[in-house]
BATORGU-200231 format. One line per 4 residues: number of its first residue (from 0); their letters; for each residue x, y, z of N, C-alpha, C. Coordinates in nm, 2 decimals, m for minus. Atoms other than C-alpha are relative to their C-alpha. Last residue first. Layout:
% residues N
NUM = A = X Y Z X Y Z X Y Z; ...
END
This chain:
% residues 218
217 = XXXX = 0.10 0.16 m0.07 m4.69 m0.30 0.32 m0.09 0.01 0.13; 0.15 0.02 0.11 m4.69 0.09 0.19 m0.01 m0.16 0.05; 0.10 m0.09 m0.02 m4.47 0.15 0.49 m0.09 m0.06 m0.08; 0.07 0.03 m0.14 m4.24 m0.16 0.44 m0.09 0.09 0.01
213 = XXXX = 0.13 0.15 0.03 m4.24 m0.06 0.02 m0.04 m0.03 0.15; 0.11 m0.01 0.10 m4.08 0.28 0.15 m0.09 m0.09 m0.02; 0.08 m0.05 m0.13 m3.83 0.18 0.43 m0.13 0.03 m0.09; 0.01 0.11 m0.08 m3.66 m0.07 0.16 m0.10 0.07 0.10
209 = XXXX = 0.11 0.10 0.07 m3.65 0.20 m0.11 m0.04 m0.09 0.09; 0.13 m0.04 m0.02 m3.52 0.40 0.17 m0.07 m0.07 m0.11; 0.07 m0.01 m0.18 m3.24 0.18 0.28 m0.11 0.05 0.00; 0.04 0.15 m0.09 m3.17 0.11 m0.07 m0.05 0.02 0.08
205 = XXXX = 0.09 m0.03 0.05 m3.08 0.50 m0.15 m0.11 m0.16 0.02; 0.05 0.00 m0.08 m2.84 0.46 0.15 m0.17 0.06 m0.08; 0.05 0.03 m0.13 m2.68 0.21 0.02 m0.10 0.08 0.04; 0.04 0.15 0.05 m2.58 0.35 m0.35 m0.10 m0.10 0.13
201 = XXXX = 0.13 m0.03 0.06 m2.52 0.66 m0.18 m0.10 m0.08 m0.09; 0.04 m0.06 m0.13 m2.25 0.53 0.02 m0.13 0.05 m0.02; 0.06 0.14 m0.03 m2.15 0.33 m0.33 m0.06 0.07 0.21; 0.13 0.03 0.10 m2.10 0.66 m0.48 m0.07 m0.12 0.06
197 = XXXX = 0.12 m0.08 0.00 m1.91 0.80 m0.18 m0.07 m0.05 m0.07; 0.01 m0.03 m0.14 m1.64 0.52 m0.16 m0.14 0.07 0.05; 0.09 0.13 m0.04 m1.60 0.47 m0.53 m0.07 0.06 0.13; 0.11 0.04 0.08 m1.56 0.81 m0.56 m0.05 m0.10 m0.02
193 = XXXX = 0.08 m0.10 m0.10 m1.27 0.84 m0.28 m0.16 m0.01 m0.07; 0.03 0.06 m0.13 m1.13 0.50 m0.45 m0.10 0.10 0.07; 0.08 0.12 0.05 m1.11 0.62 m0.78 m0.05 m0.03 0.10; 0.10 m0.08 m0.02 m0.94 0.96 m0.64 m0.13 m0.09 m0.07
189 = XXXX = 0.10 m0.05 m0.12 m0.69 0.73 m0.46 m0.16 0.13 m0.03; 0.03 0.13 m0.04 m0.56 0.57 m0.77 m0.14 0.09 0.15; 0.13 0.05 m0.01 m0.57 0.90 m0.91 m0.06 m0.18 0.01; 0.13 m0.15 m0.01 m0.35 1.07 m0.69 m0.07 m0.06 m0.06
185 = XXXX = 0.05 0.01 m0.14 m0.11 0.74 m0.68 m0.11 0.11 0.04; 0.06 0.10 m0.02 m0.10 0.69 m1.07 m0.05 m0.03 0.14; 0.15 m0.02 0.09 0.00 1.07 m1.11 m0.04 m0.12 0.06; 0.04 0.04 m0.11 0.30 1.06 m0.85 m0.16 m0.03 m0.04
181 = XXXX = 0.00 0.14 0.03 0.50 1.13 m1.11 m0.03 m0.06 0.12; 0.08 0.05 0.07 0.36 1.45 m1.18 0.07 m0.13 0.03; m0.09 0.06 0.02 0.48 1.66 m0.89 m0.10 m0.17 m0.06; m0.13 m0.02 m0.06 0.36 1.96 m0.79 0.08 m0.15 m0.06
177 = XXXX = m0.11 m0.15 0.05 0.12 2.00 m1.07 0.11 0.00 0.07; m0.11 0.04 0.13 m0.02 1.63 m0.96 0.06 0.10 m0.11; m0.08 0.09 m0.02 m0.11 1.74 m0.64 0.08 m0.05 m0.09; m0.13 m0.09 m0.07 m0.29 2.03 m0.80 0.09 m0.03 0.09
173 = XXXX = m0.07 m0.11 0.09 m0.51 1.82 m1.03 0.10 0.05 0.04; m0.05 0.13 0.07 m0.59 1.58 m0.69 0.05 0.03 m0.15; m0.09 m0.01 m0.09 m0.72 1.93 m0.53 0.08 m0.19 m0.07; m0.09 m0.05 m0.05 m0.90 1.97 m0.80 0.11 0.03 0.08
169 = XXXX = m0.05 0.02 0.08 m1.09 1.63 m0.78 0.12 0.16 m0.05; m0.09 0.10 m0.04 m1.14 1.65 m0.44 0.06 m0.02 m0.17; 0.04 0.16 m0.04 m1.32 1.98 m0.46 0.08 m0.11 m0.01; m0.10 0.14 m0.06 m1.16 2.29 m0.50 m0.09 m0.09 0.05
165 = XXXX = 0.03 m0.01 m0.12 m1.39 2.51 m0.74 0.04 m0.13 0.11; m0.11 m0.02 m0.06 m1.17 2.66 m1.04 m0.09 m0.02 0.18; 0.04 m0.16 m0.04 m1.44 2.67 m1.26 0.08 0.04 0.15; m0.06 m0.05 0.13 m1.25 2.35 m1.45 m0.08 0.14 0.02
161 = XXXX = m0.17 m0.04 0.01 m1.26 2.17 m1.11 0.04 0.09 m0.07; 0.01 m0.13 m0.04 m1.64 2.15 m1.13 0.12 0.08 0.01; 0.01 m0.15 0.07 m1.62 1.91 m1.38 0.04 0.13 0.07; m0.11 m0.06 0.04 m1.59 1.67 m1.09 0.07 0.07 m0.13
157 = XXXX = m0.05 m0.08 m0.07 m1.95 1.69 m1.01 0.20 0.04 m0.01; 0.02 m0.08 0.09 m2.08 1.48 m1.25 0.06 0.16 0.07; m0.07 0.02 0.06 m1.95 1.16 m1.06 m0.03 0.15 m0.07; m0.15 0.03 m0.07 m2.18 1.25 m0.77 0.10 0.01 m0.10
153 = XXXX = m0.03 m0.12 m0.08 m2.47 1.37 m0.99 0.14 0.03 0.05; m0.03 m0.02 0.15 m2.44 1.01 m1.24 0.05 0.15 0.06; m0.18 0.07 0.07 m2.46 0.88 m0.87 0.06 0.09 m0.09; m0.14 m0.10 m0.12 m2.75 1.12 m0.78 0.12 m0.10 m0.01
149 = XXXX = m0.02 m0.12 0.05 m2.94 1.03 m1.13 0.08 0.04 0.12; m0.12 0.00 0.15 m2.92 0.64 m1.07 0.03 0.14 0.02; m0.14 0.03 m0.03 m3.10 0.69 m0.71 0.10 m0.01 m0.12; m0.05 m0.16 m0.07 m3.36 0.96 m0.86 0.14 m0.08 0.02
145 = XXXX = m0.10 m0.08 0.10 m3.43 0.63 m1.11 0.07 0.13 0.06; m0.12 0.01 0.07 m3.48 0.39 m0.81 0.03 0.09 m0.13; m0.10 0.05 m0.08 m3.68 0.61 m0.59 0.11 m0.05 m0.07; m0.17 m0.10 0.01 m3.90 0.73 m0.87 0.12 m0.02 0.09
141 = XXXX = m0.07 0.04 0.18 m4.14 0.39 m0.90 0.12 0.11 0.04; m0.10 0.19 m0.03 m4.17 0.41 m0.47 0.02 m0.03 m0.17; m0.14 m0.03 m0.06 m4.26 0.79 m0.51 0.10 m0.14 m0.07; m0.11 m0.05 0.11 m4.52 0.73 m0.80 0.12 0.02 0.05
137 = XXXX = 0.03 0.09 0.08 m4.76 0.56 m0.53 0.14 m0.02 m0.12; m0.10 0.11 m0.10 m4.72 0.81 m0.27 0.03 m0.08 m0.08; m0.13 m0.04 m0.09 m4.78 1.10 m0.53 0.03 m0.11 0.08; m0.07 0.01 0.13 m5.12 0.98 m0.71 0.17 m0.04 0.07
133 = XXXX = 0.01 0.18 0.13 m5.34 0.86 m0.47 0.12 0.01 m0.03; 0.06 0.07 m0.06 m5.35 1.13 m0.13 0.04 m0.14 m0.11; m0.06 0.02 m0.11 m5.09 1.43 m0.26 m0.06 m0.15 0.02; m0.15 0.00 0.01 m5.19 1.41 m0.63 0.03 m0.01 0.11
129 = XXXX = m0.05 0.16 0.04 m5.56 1.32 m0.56 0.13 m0.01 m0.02; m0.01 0.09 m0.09 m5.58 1.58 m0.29 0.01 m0.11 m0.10; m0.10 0.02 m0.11 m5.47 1.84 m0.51 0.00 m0.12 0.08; m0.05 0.01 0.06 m5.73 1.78 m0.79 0.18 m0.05 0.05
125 = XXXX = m0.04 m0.12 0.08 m5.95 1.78 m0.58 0.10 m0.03 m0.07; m0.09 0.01 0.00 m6.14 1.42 m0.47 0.07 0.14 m0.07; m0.04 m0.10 m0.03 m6.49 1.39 m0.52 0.12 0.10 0.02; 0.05 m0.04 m0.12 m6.52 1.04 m0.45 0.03 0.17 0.06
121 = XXXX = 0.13 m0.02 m0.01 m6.54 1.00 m0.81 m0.02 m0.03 0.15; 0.09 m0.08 0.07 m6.24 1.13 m0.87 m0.17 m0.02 m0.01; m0.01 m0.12 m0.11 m6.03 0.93 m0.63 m0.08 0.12 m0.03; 0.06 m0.05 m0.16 m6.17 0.70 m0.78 0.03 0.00 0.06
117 = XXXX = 0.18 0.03 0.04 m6.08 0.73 m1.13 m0.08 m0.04 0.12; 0.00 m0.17 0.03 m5.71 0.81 m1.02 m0.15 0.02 m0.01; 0.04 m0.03 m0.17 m5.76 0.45 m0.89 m0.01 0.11 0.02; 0.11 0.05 m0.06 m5.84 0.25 m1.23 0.00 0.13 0.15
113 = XXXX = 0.10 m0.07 0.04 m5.57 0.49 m1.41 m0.15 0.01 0.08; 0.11 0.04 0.03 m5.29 0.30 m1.23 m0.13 0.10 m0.02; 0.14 0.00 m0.10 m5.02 0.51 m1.14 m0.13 m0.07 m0.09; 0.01 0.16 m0.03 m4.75 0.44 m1.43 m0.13 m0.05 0.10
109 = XXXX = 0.02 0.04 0.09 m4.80 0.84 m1.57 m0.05 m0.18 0.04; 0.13 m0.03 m0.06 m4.69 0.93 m1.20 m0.08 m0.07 m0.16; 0.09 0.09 m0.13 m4.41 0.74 m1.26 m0.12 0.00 0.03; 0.07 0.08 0.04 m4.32 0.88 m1.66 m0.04 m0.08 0.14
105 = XXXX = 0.11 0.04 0.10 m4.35 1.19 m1.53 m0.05 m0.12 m0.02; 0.11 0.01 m0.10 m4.11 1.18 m1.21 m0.14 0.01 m0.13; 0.05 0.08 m0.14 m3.85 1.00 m1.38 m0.14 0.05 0.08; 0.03 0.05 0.12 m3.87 1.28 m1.71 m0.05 m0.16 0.07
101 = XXXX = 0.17 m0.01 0.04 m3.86 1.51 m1.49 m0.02 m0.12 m0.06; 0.10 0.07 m0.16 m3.51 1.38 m1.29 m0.18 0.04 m0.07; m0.02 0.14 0.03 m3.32 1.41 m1.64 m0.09 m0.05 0.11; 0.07 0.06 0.10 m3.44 1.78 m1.63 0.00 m0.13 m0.07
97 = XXXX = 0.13 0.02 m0.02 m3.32 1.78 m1.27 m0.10 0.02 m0.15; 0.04 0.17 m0.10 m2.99 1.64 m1.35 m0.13 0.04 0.05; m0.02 0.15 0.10 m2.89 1.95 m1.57 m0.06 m0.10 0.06; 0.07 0.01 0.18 m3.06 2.25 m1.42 0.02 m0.14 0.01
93 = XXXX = 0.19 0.01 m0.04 m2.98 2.12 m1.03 m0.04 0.02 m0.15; 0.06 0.20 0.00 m2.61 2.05 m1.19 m0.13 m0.06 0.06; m0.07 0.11 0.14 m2.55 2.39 m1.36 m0.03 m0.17 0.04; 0.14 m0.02 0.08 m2.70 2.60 m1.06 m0.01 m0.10 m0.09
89 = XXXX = 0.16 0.07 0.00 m2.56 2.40 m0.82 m0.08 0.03 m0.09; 0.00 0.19 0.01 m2.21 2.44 m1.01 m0.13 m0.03 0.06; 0.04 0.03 0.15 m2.25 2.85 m1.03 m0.05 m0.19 m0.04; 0.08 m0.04 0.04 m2.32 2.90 m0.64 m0.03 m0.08 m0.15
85 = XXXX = 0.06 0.11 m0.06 m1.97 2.69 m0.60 m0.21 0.00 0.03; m0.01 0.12 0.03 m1.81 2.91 m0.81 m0.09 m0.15 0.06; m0.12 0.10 m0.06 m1.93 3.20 m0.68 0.03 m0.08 m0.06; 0.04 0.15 m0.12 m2.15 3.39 m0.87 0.13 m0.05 0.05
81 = XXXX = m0.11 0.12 m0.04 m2.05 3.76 m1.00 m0.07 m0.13 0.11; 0.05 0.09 m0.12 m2.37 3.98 m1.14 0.08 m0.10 0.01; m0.08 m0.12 m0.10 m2.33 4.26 m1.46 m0.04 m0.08 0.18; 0.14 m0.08 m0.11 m2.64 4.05 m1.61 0.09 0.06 0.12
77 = XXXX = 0.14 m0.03 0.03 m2.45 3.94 m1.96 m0.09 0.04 0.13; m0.07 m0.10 0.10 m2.09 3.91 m1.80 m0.14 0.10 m0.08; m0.05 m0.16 m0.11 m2.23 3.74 m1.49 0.01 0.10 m0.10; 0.17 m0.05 m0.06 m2.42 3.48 m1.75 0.05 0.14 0.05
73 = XXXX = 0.05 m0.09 0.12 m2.07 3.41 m1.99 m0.14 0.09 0.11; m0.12 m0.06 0.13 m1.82 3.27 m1.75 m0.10 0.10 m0.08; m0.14 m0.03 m0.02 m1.99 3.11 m1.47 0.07 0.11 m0.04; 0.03 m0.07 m0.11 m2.33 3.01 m1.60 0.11 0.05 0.07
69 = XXXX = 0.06 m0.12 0.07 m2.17 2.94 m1.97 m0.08 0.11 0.13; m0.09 m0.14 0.02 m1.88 2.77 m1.82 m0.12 0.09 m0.06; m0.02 m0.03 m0.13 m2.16 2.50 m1.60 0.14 0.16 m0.07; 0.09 m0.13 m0.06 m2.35 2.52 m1.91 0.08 0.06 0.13
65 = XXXX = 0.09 m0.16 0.02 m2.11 2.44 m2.12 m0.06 0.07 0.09; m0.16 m0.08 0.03 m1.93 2.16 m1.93 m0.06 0.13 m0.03; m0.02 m0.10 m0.20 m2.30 2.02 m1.81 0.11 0.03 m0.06; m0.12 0.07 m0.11 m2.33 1.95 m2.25 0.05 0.10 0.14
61 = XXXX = m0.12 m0.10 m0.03 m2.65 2.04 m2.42 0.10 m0.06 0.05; m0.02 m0.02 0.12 m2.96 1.86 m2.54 0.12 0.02 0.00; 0.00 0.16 0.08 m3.10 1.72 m2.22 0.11 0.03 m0.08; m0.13 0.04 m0.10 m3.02 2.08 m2.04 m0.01 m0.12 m0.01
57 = XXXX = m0.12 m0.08 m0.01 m3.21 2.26 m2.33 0.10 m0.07 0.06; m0.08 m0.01 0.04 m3.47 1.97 m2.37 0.13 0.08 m0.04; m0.06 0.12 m0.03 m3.59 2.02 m2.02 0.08 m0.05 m0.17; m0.10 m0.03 m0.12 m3.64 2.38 m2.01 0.06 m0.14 m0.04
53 = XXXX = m0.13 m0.07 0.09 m3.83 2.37 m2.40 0.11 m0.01 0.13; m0.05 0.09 0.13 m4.06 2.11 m2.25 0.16 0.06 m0.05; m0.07 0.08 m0.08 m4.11 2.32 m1.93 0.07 m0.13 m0.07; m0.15 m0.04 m0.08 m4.18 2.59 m2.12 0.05 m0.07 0.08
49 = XXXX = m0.06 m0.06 0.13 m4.43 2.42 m2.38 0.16 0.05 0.05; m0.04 0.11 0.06 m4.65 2.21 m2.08 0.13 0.08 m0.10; m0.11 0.06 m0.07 m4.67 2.56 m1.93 0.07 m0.14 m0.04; m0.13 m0.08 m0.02 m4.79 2.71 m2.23 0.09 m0.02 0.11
45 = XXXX = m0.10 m0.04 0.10 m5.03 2.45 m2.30 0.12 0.05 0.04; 0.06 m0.14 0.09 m5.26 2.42 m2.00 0.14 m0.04 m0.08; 0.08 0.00 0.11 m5.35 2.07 m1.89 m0.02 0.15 m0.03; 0.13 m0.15 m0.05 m5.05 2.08 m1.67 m0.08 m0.05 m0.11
41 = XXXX = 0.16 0.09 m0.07 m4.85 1.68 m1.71 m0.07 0.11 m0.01; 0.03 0.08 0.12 m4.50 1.86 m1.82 m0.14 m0.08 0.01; 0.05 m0.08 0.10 m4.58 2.10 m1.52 0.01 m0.07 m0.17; 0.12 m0.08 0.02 m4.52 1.82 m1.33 m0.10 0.08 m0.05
37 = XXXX = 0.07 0.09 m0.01 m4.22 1.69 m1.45 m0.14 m0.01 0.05; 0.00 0.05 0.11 m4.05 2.02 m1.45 m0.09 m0.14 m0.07; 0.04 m0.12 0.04 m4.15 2.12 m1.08 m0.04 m0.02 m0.20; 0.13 0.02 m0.04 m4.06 1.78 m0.96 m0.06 0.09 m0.01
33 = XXXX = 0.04 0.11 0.04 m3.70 1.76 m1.13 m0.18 0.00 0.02; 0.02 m0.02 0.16 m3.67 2.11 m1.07 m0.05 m0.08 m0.06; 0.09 m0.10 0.09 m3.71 2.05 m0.75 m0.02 0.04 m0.11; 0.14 0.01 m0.04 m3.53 1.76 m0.72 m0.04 0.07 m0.03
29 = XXXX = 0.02 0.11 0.17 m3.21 1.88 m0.89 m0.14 m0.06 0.03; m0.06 m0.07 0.10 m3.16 2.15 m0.60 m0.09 m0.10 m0.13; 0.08 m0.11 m0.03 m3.21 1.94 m0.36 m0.05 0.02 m0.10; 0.06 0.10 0.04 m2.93 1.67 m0.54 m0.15 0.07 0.04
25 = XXXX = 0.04 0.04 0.13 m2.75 1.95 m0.57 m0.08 m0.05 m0.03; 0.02 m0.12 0.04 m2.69 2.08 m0.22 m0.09 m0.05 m0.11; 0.22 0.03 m0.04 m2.65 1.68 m0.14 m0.02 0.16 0.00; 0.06 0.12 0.02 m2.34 1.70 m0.40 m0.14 0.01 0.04
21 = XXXX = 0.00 0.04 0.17 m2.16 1.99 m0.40 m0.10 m0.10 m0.01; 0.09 m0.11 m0.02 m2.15 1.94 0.03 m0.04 0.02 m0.15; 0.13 0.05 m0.05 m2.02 1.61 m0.09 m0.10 0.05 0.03; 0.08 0.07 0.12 m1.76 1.74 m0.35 m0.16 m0.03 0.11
17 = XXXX = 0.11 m0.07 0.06 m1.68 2.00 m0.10 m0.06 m0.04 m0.06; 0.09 m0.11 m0.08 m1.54 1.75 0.20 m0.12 0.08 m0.15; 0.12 0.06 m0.02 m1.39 1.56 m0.06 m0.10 0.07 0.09; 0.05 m0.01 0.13 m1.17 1.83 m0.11 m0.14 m0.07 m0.02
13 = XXXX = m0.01 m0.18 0.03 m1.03 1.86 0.21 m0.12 0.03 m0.11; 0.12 0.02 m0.09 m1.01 1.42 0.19 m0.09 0.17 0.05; 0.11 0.07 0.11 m0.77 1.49 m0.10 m0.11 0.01 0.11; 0.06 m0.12 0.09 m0.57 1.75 0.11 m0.11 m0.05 m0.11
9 = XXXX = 0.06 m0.12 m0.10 m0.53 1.51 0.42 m0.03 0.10 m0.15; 0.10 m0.03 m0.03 m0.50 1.21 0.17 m0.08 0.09 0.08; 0.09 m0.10 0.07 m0.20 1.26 m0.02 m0.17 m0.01 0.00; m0.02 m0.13 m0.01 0.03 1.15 0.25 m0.09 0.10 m0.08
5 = XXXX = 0.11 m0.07 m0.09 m0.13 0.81 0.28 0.02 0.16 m0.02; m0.06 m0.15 m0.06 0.14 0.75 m0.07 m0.13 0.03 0.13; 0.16 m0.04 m0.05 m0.10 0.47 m0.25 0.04 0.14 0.09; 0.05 m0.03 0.15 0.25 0.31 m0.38 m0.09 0.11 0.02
1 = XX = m0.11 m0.09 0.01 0.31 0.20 0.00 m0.02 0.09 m0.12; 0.08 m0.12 0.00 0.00 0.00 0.00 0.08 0.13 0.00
END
Protein backbone atom coordinates (compact mmCIF):
# COMPACT_ATOMS: atom_id res chain seq x y z
CA UNK A 1 0.00 0.00 0.00
CA UNK A 2 3.13 2.01 0.04
CA UNK A 3 2.46 3.06 -3.83
CA UNK A 4 -1.04 4.72 -2.54
CA UNK A 5 1.39 7.52 -0.66
CA UNK A 6 -1.25 8.11 2.76
CA UNK A 7 0.33 11.52 2.48
CA UNK A 8 -2.01 12.61 -0.23
CA UNK A 9 -5.01 12.12 1.74
CA UNK A 10 -5.26 15.06 4.17
CA UNK A 11 -5.70 17.53 1.07
CA UNK A 12 -7.66 14.91 -1.02
CA UNK A 13 -10.06 14.23 1.88
CA UNK A 14 -10.33 18.61 2.06
CA UNK A 15 -11.75 18.34 -1.15
CA UNK A 16 -13.86 15.59 -0.60
CA UNK A 17 -15.41 17.53 2.03
CA UNK A 18 -16.84 20.04 -0.96
CA UNK A 19 -17.56 17.39 -3.46
CA UNK A 20 -20.19 16.12 -0.92
CA UNK A 21 -21.47 19.38 0.26
CA UNK A 22 -21.64 19.93 -3.98
CA UNK A 23 -23.36 17.04 -3.96
CA UNK A 24 -26.48 16.81 -1.37
CA UNK A 25 -26.93 20.77 -2.20
CA UNK A 26 -27.47 19.51 -5.69
CA UNK A 27 -29.26 16.73 -5.37
CA UNK A 28 -32.11 19.36 -3.56
CA UNK A 29 -31.58 21.54 -6.04
CA UNK A 30 -32.07 18.82 -8.92
CA UNK A 31 -35.33 17.58 -7.15
CA UNK A 32 -37.11 20.49 -7.48
CA UNK A 33 -36.67 21.11 -10.66
CA UNK A 34 -36.95 17.60 -11.27
CA UNK A 35 -40.63 17.82 -9.59
CA UNK A 36 -41.53 21.20 -10.79
CA UNK A 37 -40.49 20.23 -14.50
CA UNK A 38 -42.18 16.88 -14.47
CA UNK A 39 -45.16 18.19 -13.28
CA UNK A 40 -45.83 20.96 -15.25
CA UNK A 41 -44.99 18.62 -18.24
CA UNK A 42 -48.50 16.80 -17.13
CA UNK A 43 -50.47 20.76 -16.68
CA UNK A 44 -53.50 20.73 -18.95
CA UNK A 45 -52.56 24.17 -20.05
CA UNK A 46 -50.35 24.53 -23.05
CA UNK A 47 -47.90 27.13 -22.34
CA UNK A 48 -46.73 25.58 -19.30
CA UNK A 49 -46.47 22.11 -20.80
CA UNK A 50 -44.27 24.17 -23.77
CA UNK A 51 -41.76 25.92 -21.20
CA UNK A 52 -41.08 23.24 -19.30
CA UNK A 53 -40.61 21.08 -22.50
CA UNK A 54 -38.33 23.67 -24.03
CA UNK A 55 -36.37 23.78 -20.07
CA UNK A 56 -35.92 20.19 -20.20
CA UNK A 57 -34.69 19.67 -23.73
CA UNK A 58 -32.07 22.57 -23.29
CA UNK A 59 -30.24 20.81 -20.40
CA UNK A 60 -30.99 17.16 -22.24
CA UNK A 61 -29.57 18.57 -25.41
CA UNK A 62 -26.54 20.39 -24.22
CA UNK A 63 -23.32 19.53 -22.48
CA UNK A 64 -23.04 20.17 -18.08
CA UNK A 65 -19.33 21.60 -19.32
CA UNK A 66 -21.05 24.39 -21.24
CA UNK A 67 -23.47 25.18 -19.06
CA UNK A 68 -21.59 25.03 -15.97
CA UNK A 69 -18.80 27.67 -18.23
CA UNK A 70 -21.66 29.39 -19.73
CA UNK A 71 -23.31 30.08 -16.00
CA UNK A 72 -19.93 31.14 -14.72
CA UNK A 73 -18.19 32.68 -17.48
CA UNK A 74 -20.68 34.15 -19.89
CA UNK A 75 -24.19 34.78 -17.50
CA UNK A 76 -22.29 37.36 -14.86
CA UNK A 77 -20.86 39.13 -18.01
CA UNK A 78 -24.48 39.39 -19.55
CA UNK A 79 -26.38 40.49 -16.06
CA UNK A 80 -23.26 42.63 -14.58
CA UNK A 81 -23.67 39.78 -11.36
CA UNK A 82 -20.48 37.57 -10.03
CA UNK A 83 -21.52 33.93 -8.75
CA UNK A 84 -19.32 31.99 -6.75
CA UNK A 85 -18.15 29.10 -8.08
CA UNK A 86 -19.69 26.89 -5.99
CA UNK A 87 -23.24 29.00 -6.43
CA UNK A 88 -22.50 28.47 -10.28
CA UNK A 89 -22.09 24.42 -10.07
CA UNK A 90 -25.62 23.96 -8.24
CA UNK A 91 -26.96 26.02 -10.63
CA UNK A 92 -25.48 23.85 -13.59
CA UNK A 93 -26.12 20.46 -11.86
CA UNK A 94 -29.77 21.19 -10.34
CA UNK A 95 -30.59 22.51 -14.15
CA UNK A 96 -28.94 19.45 -15.73
CA UNK A 97 -29.88 16.40 -13.48
CA UNK A 98 -33.19 17.80 -12.73
CA UNK A 99 -34.37 17.82 -16.31
CA UNK A 100 -33.16 14.10 -16.38
CA UNK A 101 -35.14 13.79 -12.94
CA UNK A 102 -38.63 15.13 -14.87
CA UNK A 103 -38.74 12.80 -17.14
CA UNK A 104 -38.52 10.00 -13.82
CA UNK A 105 -41.10 11.78 -12.12
CA UNK A 106 -43.53 11.92 -15.25
CA UNK A 107 -43.18 8.83 -16.57
CA UNK A 108 -44.10 7.39 -12.64
CA UNK A 109 -46.89 9.26 -12.02
CA UNK A 110 -48.05 8.38 -15.71
CA UNK A 111 -47.53 4.43 -14.32
CA UNK A 112 -50.17 5.13 -11.42
CA UNK A 113 -52.91 3.02 -12.32
CA UNK A 114 -55.68 4.93 -14.10
CA UNK A 115 -58.36 2.46 -12.28
CA UNK A 116 -57.57 4.45 -8.94
CA UNK A 117 -57.06 8.05 -10.21
CA UNK A 118 -60.79 7.32 -11.31
CA UNK A 119 -61.72 6.96 -7.81
CA UNK A 120 -60.32 9.25 -6.34
CA UNK A 121 -62.40 11.25 -8.67
CA UNK A 122 -65.39 9.99 -8.09
CA UNK A 123 -65.23 10.42 -4.46
CA UNK A 124 -64.87 13.87 -5.22
CA UNK A 125 -61.40 14.23 -4.73
CA UNK A 126 -59.49 17.76 -5.82
CA UNK A 127 -57.29 17.85 -7.91
CA UNK A 128 -54.74 18.39 -5.13
CA UNK A 129 -55.85 15.80 -2.90
CA UNK A 130 -55.59 13.16 -5.61
CA UNK A 131 -51.86 14.09 -6.29
CA UNK A 132 -50.92 14.25 -2.62
CA UNK A 133 -53.52 11.28 -1.34
CA UNK A 134 -53.40 8.64 -4.73
CA UNK A 135 -51.23 9.83 -7.08
CA UNK A 136 -47.75 10.98 -5.28
CA UNK A 137 -47.20 8.14 -2.70
CA UNK A 138 -47.59 5.59 -5.34
CA UNK A 139 -45.22 7.28 -7.98
CA UNK A 140 -42.61 7.91 -5.05
CA UNK A 141 -41.69 4.11 -4.72
CA UNK A 142 -41.41 3.92 -9.00
CA UNK A 143 -38.97 7.33 -8.70
CA UNK A 144 -36.84 6.13 -5.87
CA UNK A 145 -34.82 3.89 -8.06
CA UNK A 146 -34.32 6.30 -11.10
CA UNK A 147 -33.58 9.58 -8.64
CA UNK A 148 -30.97 6.92 -7.06
CA UNK A 149 -29.24 6.35 -10.72
CA UNK A 150 -29.36 10.35 -11.28
CA UNK A 151 -27.51 11.16 -7.75
CA UNK A 152 -24.60 8.82 -8.68
CA UNK A 153 -24.38 10.14 -12.44
CA UNK A 154 -24.71 13.67 -9.92
CA UNK A 155 -21.80 12.54 -7.70
CA UNK A 156 -19.45 11.63 -10.61
CA UNK A 157 -20.83 14.75 -12.53
CA UNK A 158 -19.50 16.90 -10.09
CA UNK A 159 -15.93 16.71 -10.93
CA UNK A 160 -16.20 19.15 -13.79
CA UNK A 161 -16.37 21.50 -11.31
CA UNK A 162 -12.62 21.74 -11.07
CA UNK A 163 -12.53 23.49 -14.48
CA UNK A 164 -14.40 26.69 -12.61
CA UNK A 165 -11.68 26.64 -10.37
CA UNK A 166 -13.87 25.11 -7.41
CA UNK A 167 -11.65 22.88 -4.97
CA UNK A 168 -13.18 19.84 -4.59
CA UNK A 169 -11.43 16.51 -4.40
CA UNK A 170 -10.88 16.28 -7.83
CA UNK A 171 -8.96 19.71 -7.99
CA UNK A 172 -7.19 19.32 -5.28
CA UNK A 173 -5.90 15.80 -6.89
CA UNK A 174 -5.11 18.24 -10.32
CA UNK A 175 -2.88 20.27 -7.99
CA UNK A 176 -1.09 17.36 -6.43
CA UNK A 177 -0.17 16.26 -9.58
CA UNK A 178 1.24 20.03 -10.69
CA UNK A 179 3.64 19.65 -7.92
CA UNK A 180 4.75 16.58 -8.92
CA UNK A 181 3.58 14.50 -11.77
CA UNK A 182 5.04 11.31 -11.14
CA UNK A 183 2.96 10.57 -8.51
CA UNK A 184 -0.03 10.70 -11.08
CA UNK A 185 -0.98 6.95 -10.71
CA UNK A 186 -1.12 7.44 -6.80
CA UNK A 187 -3.46 10.73 -6.88
CA UNK A 188 -5.68 9.03 -9.13
CA UNK A 189 -5.57 5.72 -7.67
CA UNK A 190 -6.93 7.25 -4.61
CA UNK A 191 -9.41 9.64 -6.39
CA UNK A 192 -11.07 6.23 -7.84
CA UNK A 193 -11.29 4.97 -4.47
CA UNK A 194 -12.68 8.41 -2.84
CA UNK A 195 -15.64 8.15 -5.57
CA UNK A 196 -16.01 4.69 -5.31
CA UNK A 197 -16.37 5.19 -1.59
CA UNK A 198 -19.07 7.99 -1.79
CA UNK A 199 -20.96 6.59 -4.84
CA UNK A 200 -21.51 3.32 -3.28
CA UNK A 201 -22.47 5.28 0.22
CA UNK A 202 -25.16 6.61 -1.76
CA UNK A 203 -25.76 3.46 -3.53
CA UNK A 204 -26.80 2.14 0.19
CA UNK A 205 -28.43 4.59 1.54
CA UNK A 206 -30.76 5.01 -1.48
CA UNK A 207 -31.70 1.11 -0.66
CA UNK A 208 -32.42 1.75 2.76
CA UNK A 209 -35.22 3.97 1.66
CA UNK A 210 -36.49 1.98 -1.14
CA UNK A 211 -36.61 -0.74 1.64
CA UNK A 212 -38.32 1.77 4.33
CA UNK A 213 -40.80 2.83 1.54
CA UNK A 214 -42.44 -0.55 0.24
CA UNK A 215 -42.40 -1.63 4.37
CA UNK A 216 -44.72 1.50 4.91
CA UNK A 217 -46.94 0.93 1.87
CA UNK A 218 -46.85 -3.01 3.23
Amino acid sequence: MDWLSLDLLPPLLKGLKITLLLTVISIVVAFCFALLAGLGRLSRFAIVRAIMSTYVEIFRGTSLLIQLFWIYFALPMLLDVRLSAMTAAVIALGLNYGAYGSEVVRSSILAVPKGQIEASTALNMTPYQRMRRVIFPQAWVMMLPGFGNLQIELLKGTSLVYLITLADVTYQGMTLRSFDISRTPAILAWLLILYFIASYTLTLIVRLSERKVVKGRG
